[in-house]
C-alpha positions as YAML, in Angstrom:
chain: A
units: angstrom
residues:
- id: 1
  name: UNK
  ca: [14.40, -54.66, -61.71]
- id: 2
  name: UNK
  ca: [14.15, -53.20, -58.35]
- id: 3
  name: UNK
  ca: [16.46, -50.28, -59.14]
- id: 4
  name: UNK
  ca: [13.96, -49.09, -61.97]
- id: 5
  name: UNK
  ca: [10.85, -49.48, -59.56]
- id: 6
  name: UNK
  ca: [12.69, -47.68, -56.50]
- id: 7
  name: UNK
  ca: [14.19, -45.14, -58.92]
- id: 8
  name: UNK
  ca: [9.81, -44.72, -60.15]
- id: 9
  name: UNK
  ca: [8.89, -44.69, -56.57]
- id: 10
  name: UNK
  ca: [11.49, -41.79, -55.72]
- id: 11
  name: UNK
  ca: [10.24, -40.02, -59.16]
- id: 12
  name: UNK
  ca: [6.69, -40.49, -57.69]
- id: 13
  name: UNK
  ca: [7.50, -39.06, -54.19]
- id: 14
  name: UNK
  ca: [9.50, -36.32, -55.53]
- id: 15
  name: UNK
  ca: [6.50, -35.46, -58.11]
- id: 16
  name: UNK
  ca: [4.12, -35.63, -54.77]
- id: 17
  name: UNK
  ca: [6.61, -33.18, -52.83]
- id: 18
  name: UNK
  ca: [6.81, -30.56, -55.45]
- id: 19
  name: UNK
  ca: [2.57, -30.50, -56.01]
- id: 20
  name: UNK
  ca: [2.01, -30.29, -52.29]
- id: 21
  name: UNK
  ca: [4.39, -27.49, -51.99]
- id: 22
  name: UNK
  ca: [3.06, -25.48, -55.01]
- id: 23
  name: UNK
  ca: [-0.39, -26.07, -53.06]
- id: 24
  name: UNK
  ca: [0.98, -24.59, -50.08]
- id: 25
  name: UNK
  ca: [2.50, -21.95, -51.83]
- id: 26
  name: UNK
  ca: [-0.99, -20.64, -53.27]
- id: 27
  name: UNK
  ca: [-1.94, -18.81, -50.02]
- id: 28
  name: UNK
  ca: [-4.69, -16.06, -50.85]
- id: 29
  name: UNK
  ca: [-3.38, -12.69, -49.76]
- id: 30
  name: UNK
  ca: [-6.07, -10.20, -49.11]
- id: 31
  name: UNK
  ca: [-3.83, -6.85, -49.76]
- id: 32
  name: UNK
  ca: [-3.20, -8.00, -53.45]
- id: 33
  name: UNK
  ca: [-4.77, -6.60, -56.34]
- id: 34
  name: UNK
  ca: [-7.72, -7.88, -57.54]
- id: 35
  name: UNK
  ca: [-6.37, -9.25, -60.86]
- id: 36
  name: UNK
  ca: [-9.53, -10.81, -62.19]
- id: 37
  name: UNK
  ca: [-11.96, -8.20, -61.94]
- id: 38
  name: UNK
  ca: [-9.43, -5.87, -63.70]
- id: 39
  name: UNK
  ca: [-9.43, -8.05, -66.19]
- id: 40
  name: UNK
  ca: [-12.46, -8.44, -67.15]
- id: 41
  name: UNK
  ca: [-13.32, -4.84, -67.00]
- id: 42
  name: UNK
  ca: [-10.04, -3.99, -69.09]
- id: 43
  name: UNK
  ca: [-11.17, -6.71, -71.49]
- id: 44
  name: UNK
  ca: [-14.88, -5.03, -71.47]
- id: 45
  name: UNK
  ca: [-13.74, -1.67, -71.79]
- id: 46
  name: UNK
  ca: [-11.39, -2.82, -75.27]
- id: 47
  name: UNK
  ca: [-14.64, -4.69, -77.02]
- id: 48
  name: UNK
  ca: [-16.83, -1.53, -76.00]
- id: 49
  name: UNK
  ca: [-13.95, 0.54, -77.60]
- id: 50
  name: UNK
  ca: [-13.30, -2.07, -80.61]
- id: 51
  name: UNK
  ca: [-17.49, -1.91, -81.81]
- id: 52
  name: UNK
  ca: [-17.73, 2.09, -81.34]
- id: 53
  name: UNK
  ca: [-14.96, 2.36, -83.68]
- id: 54
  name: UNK
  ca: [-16.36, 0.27, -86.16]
- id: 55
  name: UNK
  ca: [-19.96, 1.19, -85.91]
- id: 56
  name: UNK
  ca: [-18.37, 4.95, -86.04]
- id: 57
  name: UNK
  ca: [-16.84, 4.29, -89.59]
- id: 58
  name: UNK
  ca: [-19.83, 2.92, -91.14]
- id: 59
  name: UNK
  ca: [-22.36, 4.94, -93.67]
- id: 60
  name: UNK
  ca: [-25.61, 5.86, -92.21]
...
């Protein structure tokens, strides 16, 4: 019984390790591209282009 509940502590610690070295990894770099922003206006830019087309093909 003890090996299972050491072997779920180690599991736990281990689990702990890796998610407070992913946090540490997520360091905000300044230089980087800002990926959100192009995004969005990417994503804009495709619905503006998406309703022109169809408004273009329809009968006046």
């Amino acid at each position: 019984m003890t090996d299972e509940l050491n072997e779920i502590a180690a599991a736990a610690r281990d689990a702990k390790r890796a998610r407070e070295a992913a946090a540490d990894s997520t360091v905000y770099n300044r230089q980087s591209w800002p990926i959100v922003p192009i995004a969005i206006g990417v994503g804009s830019a495709a619905l503006a282009a998406a309703f022109l087309f169809v408004n273009s093909s329809r009968k006046k």
